[in-house]
C-alpha positions in Angstrom: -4.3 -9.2 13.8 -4.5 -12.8 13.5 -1.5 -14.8 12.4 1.9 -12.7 12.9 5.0 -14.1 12.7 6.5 -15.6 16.3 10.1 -13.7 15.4 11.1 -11.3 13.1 15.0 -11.8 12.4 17.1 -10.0 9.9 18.8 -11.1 6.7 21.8 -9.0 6.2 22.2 -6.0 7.9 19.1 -4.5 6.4 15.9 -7.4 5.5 13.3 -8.6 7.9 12.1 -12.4 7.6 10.0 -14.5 9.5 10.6 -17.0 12.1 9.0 -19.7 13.6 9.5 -21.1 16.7 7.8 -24.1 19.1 5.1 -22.0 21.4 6.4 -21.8 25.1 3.5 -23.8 26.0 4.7 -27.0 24.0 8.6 -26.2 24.7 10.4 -30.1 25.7 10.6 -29.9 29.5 12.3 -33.2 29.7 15.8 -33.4 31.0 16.8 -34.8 27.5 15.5 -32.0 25.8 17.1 -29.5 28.0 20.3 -31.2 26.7 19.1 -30.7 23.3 21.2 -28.4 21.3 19.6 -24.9 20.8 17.4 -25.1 17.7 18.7 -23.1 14.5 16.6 -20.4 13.3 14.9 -20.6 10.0 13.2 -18.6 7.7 9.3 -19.2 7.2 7.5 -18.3 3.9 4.1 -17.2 3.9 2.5 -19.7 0.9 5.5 -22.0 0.5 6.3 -23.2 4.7 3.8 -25.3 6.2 3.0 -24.4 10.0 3.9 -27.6 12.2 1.8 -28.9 14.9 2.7 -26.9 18.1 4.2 -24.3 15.8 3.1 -21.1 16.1 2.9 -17.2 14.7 3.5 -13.8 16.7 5.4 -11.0 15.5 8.9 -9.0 17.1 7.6 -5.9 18.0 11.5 -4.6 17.6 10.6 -5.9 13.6 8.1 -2.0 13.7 8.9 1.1 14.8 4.9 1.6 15.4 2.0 -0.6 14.8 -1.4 0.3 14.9 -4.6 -1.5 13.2 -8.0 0.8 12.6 -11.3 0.0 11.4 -14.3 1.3 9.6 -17.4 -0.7 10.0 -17.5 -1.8 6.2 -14.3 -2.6 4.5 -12.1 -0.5 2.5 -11.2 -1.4 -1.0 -9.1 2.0 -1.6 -8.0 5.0 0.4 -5.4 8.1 -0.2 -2.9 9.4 2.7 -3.7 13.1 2.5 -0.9 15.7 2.2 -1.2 17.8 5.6 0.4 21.4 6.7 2.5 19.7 9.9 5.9 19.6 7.3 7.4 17.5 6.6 9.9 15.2 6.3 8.9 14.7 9.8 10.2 11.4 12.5 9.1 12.8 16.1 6.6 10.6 17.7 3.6 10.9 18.3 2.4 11.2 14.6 -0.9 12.7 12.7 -2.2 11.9 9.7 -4.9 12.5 7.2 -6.4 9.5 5.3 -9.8 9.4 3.0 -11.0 5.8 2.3 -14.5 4.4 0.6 -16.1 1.7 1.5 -17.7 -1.5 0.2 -20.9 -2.1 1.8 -23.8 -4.9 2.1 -25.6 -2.5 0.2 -25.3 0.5 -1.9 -26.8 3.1 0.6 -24.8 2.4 3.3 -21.6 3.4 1.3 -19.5 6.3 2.4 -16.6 8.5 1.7 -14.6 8.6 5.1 -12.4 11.4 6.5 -9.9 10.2 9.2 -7.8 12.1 11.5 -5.9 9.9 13.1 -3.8 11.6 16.0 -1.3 10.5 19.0 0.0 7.9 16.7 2.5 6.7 19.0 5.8 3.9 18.9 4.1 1.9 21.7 6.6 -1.6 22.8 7.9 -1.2 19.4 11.3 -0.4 17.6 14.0 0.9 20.3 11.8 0.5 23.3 11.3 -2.7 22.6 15.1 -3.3 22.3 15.6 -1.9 25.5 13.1 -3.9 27.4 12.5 -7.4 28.9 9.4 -9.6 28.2 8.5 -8.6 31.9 9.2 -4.7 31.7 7.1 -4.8 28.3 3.7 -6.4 29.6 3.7 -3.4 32.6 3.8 -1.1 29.5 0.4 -1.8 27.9 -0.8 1.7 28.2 2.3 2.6 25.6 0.2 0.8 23.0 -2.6 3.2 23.2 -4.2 3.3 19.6 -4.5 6.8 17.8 -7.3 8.8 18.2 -9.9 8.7 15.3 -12.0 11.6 14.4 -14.0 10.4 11.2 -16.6 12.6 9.0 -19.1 10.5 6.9 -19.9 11.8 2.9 -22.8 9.6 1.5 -21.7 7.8 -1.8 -24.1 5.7 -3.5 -22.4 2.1 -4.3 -19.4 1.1 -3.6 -16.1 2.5 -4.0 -13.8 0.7 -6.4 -11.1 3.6 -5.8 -9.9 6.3 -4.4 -7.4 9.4 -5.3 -6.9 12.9 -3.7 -5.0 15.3 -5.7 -1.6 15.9 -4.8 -1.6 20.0 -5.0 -5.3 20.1 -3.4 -5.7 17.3 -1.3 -9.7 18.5 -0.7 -10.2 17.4 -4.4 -11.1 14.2 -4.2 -11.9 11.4 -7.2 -14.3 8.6 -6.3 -14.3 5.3 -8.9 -17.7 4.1 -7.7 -19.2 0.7 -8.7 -22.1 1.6 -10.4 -20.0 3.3 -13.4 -19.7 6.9 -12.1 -16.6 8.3 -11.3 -17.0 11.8 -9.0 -14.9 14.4 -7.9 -15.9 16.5 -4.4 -14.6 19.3 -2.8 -14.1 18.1 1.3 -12.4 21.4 2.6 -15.3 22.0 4.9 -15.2 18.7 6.7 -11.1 19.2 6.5 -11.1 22.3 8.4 -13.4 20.5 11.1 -11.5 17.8 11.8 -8.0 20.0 12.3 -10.6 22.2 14.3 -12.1 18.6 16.6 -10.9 18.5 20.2 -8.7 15.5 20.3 -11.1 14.7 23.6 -14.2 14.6 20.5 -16.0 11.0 19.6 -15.6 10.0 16.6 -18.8 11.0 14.6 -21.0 8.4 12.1 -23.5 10.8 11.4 -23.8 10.7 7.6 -23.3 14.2 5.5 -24.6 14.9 2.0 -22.2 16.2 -0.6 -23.2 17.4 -4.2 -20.2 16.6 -6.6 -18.4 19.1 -7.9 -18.4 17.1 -11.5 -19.5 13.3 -12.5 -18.6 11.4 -15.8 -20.7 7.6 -16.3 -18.4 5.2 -18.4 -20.0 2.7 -20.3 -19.4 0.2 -17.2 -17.5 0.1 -13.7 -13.5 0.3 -13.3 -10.7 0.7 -11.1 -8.3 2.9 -12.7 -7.7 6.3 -11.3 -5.0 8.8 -11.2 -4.0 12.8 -10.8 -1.5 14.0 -12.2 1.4 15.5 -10.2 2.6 17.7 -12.5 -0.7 19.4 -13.6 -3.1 20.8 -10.9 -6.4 19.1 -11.6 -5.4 16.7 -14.4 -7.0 13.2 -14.1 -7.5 9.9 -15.6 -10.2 7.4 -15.4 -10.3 3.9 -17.1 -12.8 1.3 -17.2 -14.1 -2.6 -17.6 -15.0 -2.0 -20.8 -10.8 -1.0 -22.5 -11.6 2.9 -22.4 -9.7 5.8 -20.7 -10.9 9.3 -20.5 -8.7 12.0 -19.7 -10.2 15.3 -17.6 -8.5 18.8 -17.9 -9.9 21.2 -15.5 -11.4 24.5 -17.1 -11.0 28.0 -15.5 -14.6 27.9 -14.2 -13.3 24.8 -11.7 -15.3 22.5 -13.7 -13.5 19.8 -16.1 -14.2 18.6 -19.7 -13.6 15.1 -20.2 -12.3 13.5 -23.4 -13.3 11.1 -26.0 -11.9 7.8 -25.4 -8.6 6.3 -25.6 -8.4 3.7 -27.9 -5.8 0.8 -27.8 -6.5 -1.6 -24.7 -7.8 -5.2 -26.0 -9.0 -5.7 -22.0 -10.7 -4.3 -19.0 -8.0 -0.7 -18.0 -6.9 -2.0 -14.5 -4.4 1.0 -13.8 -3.5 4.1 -14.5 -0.2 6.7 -13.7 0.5 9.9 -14.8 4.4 10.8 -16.0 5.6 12.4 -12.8 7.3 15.4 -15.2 5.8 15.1 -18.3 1.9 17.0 -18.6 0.9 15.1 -21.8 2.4 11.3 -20.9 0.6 8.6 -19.0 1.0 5.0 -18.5 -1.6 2.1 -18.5 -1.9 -1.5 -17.7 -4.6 -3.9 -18.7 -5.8 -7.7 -18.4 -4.5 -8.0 -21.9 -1.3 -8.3 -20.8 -0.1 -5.4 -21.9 1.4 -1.8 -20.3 1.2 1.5 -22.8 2.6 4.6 -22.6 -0.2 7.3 -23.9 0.4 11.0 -25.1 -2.9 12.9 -24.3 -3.1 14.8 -27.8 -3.0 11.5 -29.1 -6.1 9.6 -28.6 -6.5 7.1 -31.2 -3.1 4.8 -30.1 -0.6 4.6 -27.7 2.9 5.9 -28.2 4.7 3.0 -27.0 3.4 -0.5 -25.6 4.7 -3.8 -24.3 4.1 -7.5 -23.4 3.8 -7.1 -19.5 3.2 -10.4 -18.4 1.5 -13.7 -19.8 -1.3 -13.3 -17.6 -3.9 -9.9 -16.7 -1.6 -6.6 -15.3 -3.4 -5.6 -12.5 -1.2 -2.4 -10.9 1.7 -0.1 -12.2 3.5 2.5 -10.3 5.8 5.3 -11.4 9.0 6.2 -9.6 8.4 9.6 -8.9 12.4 10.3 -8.0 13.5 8.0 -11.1 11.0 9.2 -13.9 12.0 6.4 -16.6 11.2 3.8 -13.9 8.1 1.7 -13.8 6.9 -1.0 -11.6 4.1 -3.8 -12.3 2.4 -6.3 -10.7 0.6 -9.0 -12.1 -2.1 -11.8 -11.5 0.4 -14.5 -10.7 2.5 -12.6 -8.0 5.0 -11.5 -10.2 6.9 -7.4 -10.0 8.6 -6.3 -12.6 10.4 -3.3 -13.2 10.8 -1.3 -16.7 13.6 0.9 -18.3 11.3 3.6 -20.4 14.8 4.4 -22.0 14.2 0.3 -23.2 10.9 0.1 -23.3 10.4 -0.9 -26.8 12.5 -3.9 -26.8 9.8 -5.3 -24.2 13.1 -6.7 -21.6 12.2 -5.4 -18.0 15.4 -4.5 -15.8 13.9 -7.2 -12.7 11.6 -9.5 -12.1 10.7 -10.7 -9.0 8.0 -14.3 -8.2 7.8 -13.7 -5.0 4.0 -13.4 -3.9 1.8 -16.6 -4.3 -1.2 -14.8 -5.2 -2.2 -11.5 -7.1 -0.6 -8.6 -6.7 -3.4 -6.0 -5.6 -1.3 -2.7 -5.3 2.7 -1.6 -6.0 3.7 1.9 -5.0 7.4 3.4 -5.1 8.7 4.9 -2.2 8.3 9.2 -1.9 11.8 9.3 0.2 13.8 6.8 -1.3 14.0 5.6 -4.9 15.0 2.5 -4.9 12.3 1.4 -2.2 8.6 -0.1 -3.7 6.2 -1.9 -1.7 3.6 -4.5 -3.0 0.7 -6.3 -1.5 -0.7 -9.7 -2.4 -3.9 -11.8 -2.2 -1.6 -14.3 -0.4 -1.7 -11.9 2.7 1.6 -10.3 2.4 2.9 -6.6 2.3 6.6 -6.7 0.6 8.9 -3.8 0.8 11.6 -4.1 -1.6 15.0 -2.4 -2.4 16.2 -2.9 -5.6 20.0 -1.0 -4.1 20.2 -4.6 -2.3 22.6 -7.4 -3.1 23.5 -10.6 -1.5 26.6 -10.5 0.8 26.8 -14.3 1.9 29.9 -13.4 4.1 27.5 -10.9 6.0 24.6 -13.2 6.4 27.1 -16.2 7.9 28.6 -13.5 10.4 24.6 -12.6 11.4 23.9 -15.9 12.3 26.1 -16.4 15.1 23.3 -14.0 16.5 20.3 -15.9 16.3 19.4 -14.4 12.6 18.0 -17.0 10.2 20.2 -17.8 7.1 18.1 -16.6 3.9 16.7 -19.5 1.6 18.7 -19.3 -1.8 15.3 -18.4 -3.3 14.7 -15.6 -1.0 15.4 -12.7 -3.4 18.0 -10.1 -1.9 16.2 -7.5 -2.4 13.3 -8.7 -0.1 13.5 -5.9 2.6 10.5 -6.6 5.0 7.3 -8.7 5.0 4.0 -7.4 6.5 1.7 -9.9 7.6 -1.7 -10.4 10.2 -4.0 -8.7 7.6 -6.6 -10.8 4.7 -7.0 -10.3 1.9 -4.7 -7.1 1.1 -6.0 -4.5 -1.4 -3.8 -1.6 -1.5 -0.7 0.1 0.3 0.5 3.6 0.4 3.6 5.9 1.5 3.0 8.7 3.9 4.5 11.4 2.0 5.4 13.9 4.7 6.9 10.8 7.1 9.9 8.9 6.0 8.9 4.8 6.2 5.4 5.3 7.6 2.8 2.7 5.5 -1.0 2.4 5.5 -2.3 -1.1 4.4 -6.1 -1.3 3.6 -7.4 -5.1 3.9 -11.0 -6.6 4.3 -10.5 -6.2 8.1 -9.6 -3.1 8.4 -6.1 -1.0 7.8 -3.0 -1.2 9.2 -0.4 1.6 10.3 3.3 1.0 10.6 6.8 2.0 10.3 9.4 -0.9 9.4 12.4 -0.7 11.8 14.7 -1.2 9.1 14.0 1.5 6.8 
């Protein structure tokens, strides 16, 4: 996983930090230095703390209830957690889950669409075992940290996958954003039913299958911006490079007719959401700084529209238990969240500069709504709860247990940092288990529960 932080400590009763601390190997073993009073905890920042020579990073495995990292042989700009039949809200380990993911090959043929089934997903050293357990008791119990079993199944998809989206009341139906301007939807039932169907004893297969789409639309250029709707069986969006949206409402014949172009954007469509309750209403976010709110039967101009940032909007998120909330995240590392019942006054309810780099992906929590996580091209994964506030008499009374202080700057609602992965692209919620995240970065994905959720 590469760097991870020595010590996770918390900050209140609820936020996760990072620690540092002097590696055992270059500990003071002088008799003067075993006088030395113990050393005070402190909080280290990814991007603003330099590491200090002898200083080094590991990770608390009581920080995660589970921690697992899986990997594809080309890397994954974009993947979708697939709703499953096992129910749901579930806890019980060991866990199973469902992801689709494209890839981003060396070259265009060797692209795919993968299926994963990912079973026997188990809490390993981490959360409560890890509590109840010695450094010593927790090396003899390596074979805890068994990773999940991986069935895969291989669709061929010429060029490379720019994103990713399954819909939410058929999760077979899935949208590919492909960099060579097309933008596909396929039916993967069939390789669904196999994988439920794969003994769990089965090697993973990398044979490659052909699939005929069930519909294609070419934009005028490449993009990123995809969404269902989760209101309206079958109702997508699609944006591009070149400032244009398209809007596809399936047809009784399970085909779709896609719309004329959206007019409005200035700049490249970077992301797109649908209203969670409303069929007609969308949202938008562009590198011309700005974030519309679109009605579908109106296509030459948004209905409302706002400033976003100073600098390109790269990734919005609707709160799909609050539906007049919306998060963005911009090219300079700064969330912020949006009234709708405001909007027009362009004032966002917080702001938050925490990241020191882009951020790639923002996604509100399915469980709670006051929970969003972010990730960053500074290599971090922030959850955040906006319900947070400061309590400084809490935080004093925590640090007579070995729990760092928070910086002043350290925003309160700064729930848990993820770090070990480069060069983050995009986070999701499992929506059938409470806390469970999937992080997709150049080397691979990530699978964890924070222990504080």
């Amino acid at each position: 996983m590469g760097k991870r932080p020595k010590s996770g400590k918390k900050k209140g009763s609820k936020s996760q930090v990072q620690v540092t601390s002097l590696a055992e190997e270059d500990a003071p073993t002088s008799s003067t230095a075993a006088e030395a009073p113990p050393v005070v905890p402190t909080v280290w920042r990814a991007g603003t703390d330099a590491m200090q020579e002898g200083e080094a990073l590991d990770y608390d495995p009581t920080a995660y209830d589970c921690l697992h990292q899986v990997t594809l042989d080309w890397p994954c700009l974009s993947f979708d957690i697939l709703k499953d039949d096992l129910g749901g809200p579930r806890s019980t380990f060991p866990h199973c889950m469902y992801i689709v993911a494209g890839t981003q090959a060396q070259s265009a043929n060797q692209n795919y669409v993968a299926l994963m089934r990912l079973s026997d997903i188990g809490q390993g050293r981490h959360g409560s075992k890890a509590r109840n357990e010695d450094d010593d008791d927790m090396s003899d119990s390596d074979d805890e940290d068994a990773p999940p079993q991986i069935h895969t199944s291989r669709i061929a998809h010429y060029g490379g996958v720019n994103r990713l989206r399954c819909m939410p009341q058929q999760p077979a139906v899935v949208a590919s954003w492909g960099d060579t301007g097309l933008v596909q939807i396929f039916d993967v039932s069939t390789q669904l039913v196999d994988l439920a169907q794969h003994n769990r004893q089965k090697p993973s297969s990398h044979s490659m299958q052909k699939a005929v789409p069930k519909q294609l639309h070419r934009h005028r250029t490449e993009g990123y911006a995809l969404d269902w709707s989760g209101h309206t069986p079958g109702q997508l969006a699609s944006g591009d490079c070149s400032n244009n949206i398209h809007v596809w409402q399936p047809t009784p014949e399970a085909k779709w007719t896609v719309s004329e172009s959206y007019q409005g954007h200035t700049g490249s469509v970077e992301d797109l959401q649908w209203s969670p309750t409303e069929a007609n209403v969308f949202a938008s976010c562009s590198v011309d700084h700005s974030l519309r709110i679109w009605d579908t039967r109106e296509r030459g101009r948004s209905m409302l529209s706002v400033n976003a940032s100073d600098t390109d909007v790269n990734v919005i998120s609707w709160n799909r238990m609050t539906s007049y909330i919306l998060a963005s995240g911009d090219e300079k590392g700064v969330l912020r969240v949006w009234d709708l019942r405001n909007f027009a006054d362009g004032s966002h309810v917080a702001n938050f500069d925490y990241h020191k780099g882009a951020i790639t992906s923002v996604e509100w929590s399915h469980h709670e709504s006051s929970i969003l996580a972010t990730t960053g091209s500074d290599d971090q994964l922030a959850v955040w709860d906006l319900a947070l506030e400061r309590d400084p008499e809490e935080e004093a009374a925590l640090a007579a247990q070995t729990n760092a202080l928070a910086p002043a700057d350290l925003p309160a609602q700064l729930l848990f940092v993820h770090s070990g992965q480069h060069n983050m692209k995009e986070v999701h919620w499992h929506p059938q288990i409470p806390g469970m995240m999937v992080c997709t970065a150049e080397d691979g994905f990530n699978l964890f529960r924070p222990a504080n959720l």
